[in-house]
C-alpha positions in Angstrom: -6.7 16.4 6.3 -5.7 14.0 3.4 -6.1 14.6 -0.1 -9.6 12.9 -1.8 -8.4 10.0 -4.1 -10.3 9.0 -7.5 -10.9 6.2 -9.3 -12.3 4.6 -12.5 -13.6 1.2 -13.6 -16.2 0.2 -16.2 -19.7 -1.8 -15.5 -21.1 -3.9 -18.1 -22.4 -1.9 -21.2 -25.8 -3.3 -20.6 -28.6 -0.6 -19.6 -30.2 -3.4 -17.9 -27.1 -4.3 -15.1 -26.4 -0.9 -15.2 -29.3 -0.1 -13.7 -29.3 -3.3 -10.9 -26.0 -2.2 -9.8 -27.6 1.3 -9.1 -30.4 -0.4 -7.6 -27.6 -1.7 -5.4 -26.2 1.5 -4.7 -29.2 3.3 -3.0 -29.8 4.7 0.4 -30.3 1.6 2.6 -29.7 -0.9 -0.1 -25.5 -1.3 0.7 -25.5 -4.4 3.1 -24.5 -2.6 6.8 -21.6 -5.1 6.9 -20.0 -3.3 4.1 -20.8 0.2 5.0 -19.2 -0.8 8.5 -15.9 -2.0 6.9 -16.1 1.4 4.8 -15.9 3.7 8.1 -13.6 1.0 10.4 -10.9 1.6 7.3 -10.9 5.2 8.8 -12.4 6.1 5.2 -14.6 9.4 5.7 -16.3 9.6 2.4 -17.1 7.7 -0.6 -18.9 8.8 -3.5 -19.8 7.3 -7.0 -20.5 8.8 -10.0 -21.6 7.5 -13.0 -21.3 8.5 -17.5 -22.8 6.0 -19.4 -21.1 2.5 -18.3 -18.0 3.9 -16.7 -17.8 4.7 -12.7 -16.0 7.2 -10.9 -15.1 7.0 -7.3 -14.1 9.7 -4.9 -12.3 8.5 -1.6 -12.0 10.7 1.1 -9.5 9.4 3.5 -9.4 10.0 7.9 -6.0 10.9 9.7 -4.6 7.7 9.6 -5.8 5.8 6.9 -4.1 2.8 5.4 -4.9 1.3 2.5 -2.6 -1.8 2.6 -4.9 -2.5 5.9 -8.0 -2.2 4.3 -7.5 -4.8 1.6 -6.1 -7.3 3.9 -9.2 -6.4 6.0 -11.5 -7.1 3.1 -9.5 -9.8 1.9 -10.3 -11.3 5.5 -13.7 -10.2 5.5 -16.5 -12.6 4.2 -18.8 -9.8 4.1 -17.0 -8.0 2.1 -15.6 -10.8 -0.1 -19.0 -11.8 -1.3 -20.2 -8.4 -1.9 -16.8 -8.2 -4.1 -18.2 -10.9 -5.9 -21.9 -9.9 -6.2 -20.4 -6.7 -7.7 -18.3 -8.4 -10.3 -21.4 -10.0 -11.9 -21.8 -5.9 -13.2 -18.4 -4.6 -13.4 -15.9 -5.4 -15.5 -12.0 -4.1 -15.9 -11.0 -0.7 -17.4 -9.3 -1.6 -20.9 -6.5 -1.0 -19.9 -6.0 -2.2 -16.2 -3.6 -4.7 -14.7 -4.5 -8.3 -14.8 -7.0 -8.6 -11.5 -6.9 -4.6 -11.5 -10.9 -3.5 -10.8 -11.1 0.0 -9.6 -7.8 2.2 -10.8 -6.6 5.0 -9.5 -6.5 8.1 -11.6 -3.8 10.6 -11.9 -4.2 14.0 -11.1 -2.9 16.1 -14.3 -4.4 19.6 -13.3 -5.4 21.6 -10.4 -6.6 25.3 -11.0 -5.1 26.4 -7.7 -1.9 25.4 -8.6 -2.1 27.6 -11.9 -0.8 31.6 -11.8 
């Protein structure tokens, strides 16, 4: 099975868009279209967590997925393009990201099971 992955990005530091994008969030409130294009990627978890204005995102990967094919999927997908969109009206990038960059990936530094 493959590893989880994890990422980061930052909403808005506005308690009041924080808590629409939540609102957004909830069971039943993700448009099916998106949820869809979630589990076609092969993807068989996601999970986000939130401290103050900054999100965390766990991934949990099926046998076989690829994430080059699930952005070109998304990139095709209108769906999916204007939920992008409707998304960035809250989030904005981590200080330090890439131009274009929203969610980053974050490096694993330690793992107690790898420890003696």
């Amino acid at each position: 099975m493959p590893e989880p992955l994890y990422f980061a990005l930052d909403l808005k530091d506005d308690p009041e868009l924080i808590e629409r994008y939540k609102a957004w969030h909830a069971p039943g409130a993700v448009p099916a279209a998106i949820n869809a294009s979630i589990r076609d990627a092969g993807i068989d978890g996601l999970e986000i967590f939130l401290a103050g204005n900054r999100l965390f995102m766990i991934l949990t990967p099926g046998e076989g997925f690829d994430a080059e094919a699930k952005a070109r999927a998304d990139a095709a997908s209108p769906h999916v393009q204007a939920w992008e969109k409707l998304m960035w009206e809250f989030q904005q990038p981590l200080p330090f990201a890439a131009a274009g960059e929203k969610w980053r990936q974050l490096e694993k530094i330690y793992d107690l099971a790898l420890q003696t």
